[in-house]
C-alpha positions, 0 to 999 in steps of 0.5 A: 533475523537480526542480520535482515533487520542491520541489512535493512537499516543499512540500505537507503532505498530499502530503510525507506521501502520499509519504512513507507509500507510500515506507516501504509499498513498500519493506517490502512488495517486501521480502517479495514478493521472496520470494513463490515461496519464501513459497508453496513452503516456508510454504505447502506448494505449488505454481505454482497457489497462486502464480497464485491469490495474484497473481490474488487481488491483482488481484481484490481490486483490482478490487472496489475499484472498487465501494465506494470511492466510499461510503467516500470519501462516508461517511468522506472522504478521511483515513477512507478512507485509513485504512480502505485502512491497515488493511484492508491491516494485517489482510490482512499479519498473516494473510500473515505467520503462515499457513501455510493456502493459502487463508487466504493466498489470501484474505488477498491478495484483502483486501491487493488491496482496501486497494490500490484503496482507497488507490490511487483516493483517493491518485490523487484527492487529488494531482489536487486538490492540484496544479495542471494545469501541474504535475501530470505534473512532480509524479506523475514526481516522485511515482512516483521517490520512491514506488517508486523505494525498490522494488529496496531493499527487495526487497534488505533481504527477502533480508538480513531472510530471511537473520537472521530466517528466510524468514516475517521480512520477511513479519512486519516488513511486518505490524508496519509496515502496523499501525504505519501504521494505528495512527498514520494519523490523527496522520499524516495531520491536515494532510488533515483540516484541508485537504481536506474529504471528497473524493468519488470516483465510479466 
């Protein structure tokens, strides 16, 4: 483990990976703790709607598979992590302010499409950079950190609902994912200049 975590800190592009899903994680579960009171008390519904929004996730996942790899051809690896930064934006913007069910549902559908995007590059990217001796000591290492932070966040939700209103941590986790998109490409230079177009087939 601790030989993951130096190889972490020592690879640019894999720091700031880890560093990005980290601070995701944590303002994501910070609101998703509260997705059955999101869904009864803002949205007006029931056990269906809660189904429909995890469903709707997963399936949005899932249809990732298919247009990743024409991403991952057009616009490489830092375009389409920044592509996965803001369709996820755009999809916690409509979670925070709606109080529509089927605009959150499909707002959870776009959310699960970001996902796999991130997910498949990400996955590609520490395969790449790591050498094979390395890479289950670097991916353990990778997961503590990256979701480790879970519990934390979905703790600072139910402080953040309790000050700012049950739709607060659902709002500051839009303002983040936005911040992220806007600042992905400074964020992400060191895999500009040390990755050239990663190609993901499926």
């Amino acid at each position: 483990m601790l030989d993951g975590l130096r190889f972490l800190r020592d690879n640019p592009i894999l720091r700031r990976l880890t560093a990005i899903l980290a601070t995701l994680n944590f303002f994501y579960f910070a609101a998703a703790a509260l997705l059955v009171l999101y869904t009864s008390d803002l949205l007006h519904s029931g056990e269906l709607t809660f189904t429909a929004l995890s469903v709707g996730a997963a399936l949005g996942t899932v249809a990732s598979r298919f247009i990743v790899s024409r991403f991952s051809t057009r616009f490489g690896s830092t375009g389409t992590i920044t592509l996965a930064l803001w369709v996820w934006a755009v999809s916690s913007v409509g979670i925070a302010f709606t109080s529509n069910r089927y605009v959150a549902i499909a707002s959870y559908v776009i959310l699960g499409i970001g996902n796999g995007l991130w997910t498949i590059i990400n996955t590609t990217l520490r395969q790449q950079l790591t050498p094979a001796r390395m890479l289950g000591r670097m991916n353990a290492a990778f997961r503590t950190v990256s979701w480790g932070v879970v519990p934390f966040g979905a703790a600072f939700g139910g402080v953040a609902a309790r000050y700012l209103g049950l739709r607060g941590p659902f709002i500051v986790f839009a303002i983040v994912m936005v911040g992220s998109a806007v600042f992905a490409r400074p964020i992400l230079k060191p895999l500009s200049s040390e990755v050239i177009g990663t190609t993901v087939r499926t």
